[in-house]
N, C-alpha and C positions, 0 to 999 in steps of 0.2 A: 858613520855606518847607520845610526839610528835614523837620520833622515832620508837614507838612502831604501831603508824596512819599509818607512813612513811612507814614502813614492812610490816605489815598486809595487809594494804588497798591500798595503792598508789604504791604499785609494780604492773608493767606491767604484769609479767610473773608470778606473781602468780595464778589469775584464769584461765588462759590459756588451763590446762588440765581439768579443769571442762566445760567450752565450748567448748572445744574439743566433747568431750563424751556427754555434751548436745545436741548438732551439727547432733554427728553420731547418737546417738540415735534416733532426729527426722529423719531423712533422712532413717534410718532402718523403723521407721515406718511408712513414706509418702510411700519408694518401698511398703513396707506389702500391706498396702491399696489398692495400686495402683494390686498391683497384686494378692490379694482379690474380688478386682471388676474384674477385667476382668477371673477372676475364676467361679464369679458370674455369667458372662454377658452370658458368654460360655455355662456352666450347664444351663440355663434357657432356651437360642434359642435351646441347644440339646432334653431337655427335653418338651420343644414347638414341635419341629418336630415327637418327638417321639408319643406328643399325636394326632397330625394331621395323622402319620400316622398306628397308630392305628384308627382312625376314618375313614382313606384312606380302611382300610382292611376289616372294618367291613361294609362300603356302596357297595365294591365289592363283597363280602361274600352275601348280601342281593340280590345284583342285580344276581348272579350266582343263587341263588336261586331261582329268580323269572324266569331266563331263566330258567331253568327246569321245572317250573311248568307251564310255557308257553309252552314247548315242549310237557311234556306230556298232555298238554290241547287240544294243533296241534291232537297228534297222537292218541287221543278217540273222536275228532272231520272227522279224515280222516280214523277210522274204516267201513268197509264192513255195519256191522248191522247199521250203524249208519249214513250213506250215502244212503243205502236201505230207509231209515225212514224219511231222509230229502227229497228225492224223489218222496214217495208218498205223503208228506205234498204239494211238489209243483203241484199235479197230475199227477205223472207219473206211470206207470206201465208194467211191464212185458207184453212182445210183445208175442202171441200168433202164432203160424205158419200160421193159413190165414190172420193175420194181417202185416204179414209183405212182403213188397214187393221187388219184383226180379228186377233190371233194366237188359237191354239185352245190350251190345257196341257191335258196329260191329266192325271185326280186334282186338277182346280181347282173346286172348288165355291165360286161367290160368293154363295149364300145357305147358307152352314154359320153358326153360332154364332161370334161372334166371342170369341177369348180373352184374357182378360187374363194375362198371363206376370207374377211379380214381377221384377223386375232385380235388385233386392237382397233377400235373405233378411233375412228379421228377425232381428236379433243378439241374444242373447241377455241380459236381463238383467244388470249388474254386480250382484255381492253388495253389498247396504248394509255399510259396515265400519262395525262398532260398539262395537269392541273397545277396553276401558277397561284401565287399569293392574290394574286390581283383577281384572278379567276375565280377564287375561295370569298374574297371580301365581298366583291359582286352578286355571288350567290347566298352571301349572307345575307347581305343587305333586302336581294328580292324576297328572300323568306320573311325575313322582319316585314318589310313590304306589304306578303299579303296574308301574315297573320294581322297587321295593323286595318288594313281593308276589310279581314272580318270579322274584326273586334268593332269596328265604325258603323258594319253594316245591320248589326244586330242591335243596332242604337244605343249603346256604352260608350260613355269617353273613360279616354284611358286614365 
């Protein structure tokens, strides 16, 4: 019986492959977990955004509707009959031809030539720039050129 303790139970390498595969097993299921949750985390903030922005859609929707009904609220407030009617409310009324008066200006002529005035002057043209490297060294070169030509000419060597 004692060798048989010895074999069974008191061998190293005997349960080895059972911890093993208990081992992996937890480890397969802490990854699972691990990437359950963050499967989790993901679906919820997407499904968060998605109901904010249905709610995003439907307060614009509302407000689009209410500018309409403020437009066309404007546009039976800035009607003709309806501008006539605030009018008389404040006392006004249709001017009558001896009721209304003529001023006279002296030096007014309303059949003169009518003129057109510019408001803004025409600006001048920018320069196209078209100036290259080679363009630049060229014109360096000619200035060196004839400052050297009038350093020569006033009898100086350089």
């Amino acid at each position: 019986m004692a060798n048989w303790f010895e074999q069974h139970v008191l061998q190293p390498g005997h349960r080895r492959p059972q911890r093993q595969i208990a081992a992996l097993a937890t480890l397969v299921l802490v990854v699972g977990i691990i990437i359950g949750a963050l499967y989790l985390s993901q679906s919820s903030a997407t499904s968060t955004l998605g109901r904010q922005l249905e709610e995003m859609i439907e307060i614009r929707n509302n407000l689009e509707q209410q500018n309409e009904q403020l437009r066309a609220e404007i546009a039976s407030l800035r009607s003709v009959p309806r501008l006539l009617e605030r009018a008389a409310e404040l006392g006004f009324a249709p001017a009558n031809r001896d009721e209304i008066e003529y001023l006279v200006i002296d030096g007014y002529n309303p059949n003169r030539e009518t003129l057109v005035i510019d408001v803004e002057p025409e600006a001048e043209p920018l320069p196209v720039y078209d100036e290259s490297f080679t363009g630049w060294v060229q014109q360096q070169w000619d200035l060196f050129r004839v400052e050297i030509e009038a350093f020569t000419s006033r009898g100086a060597t350089p």
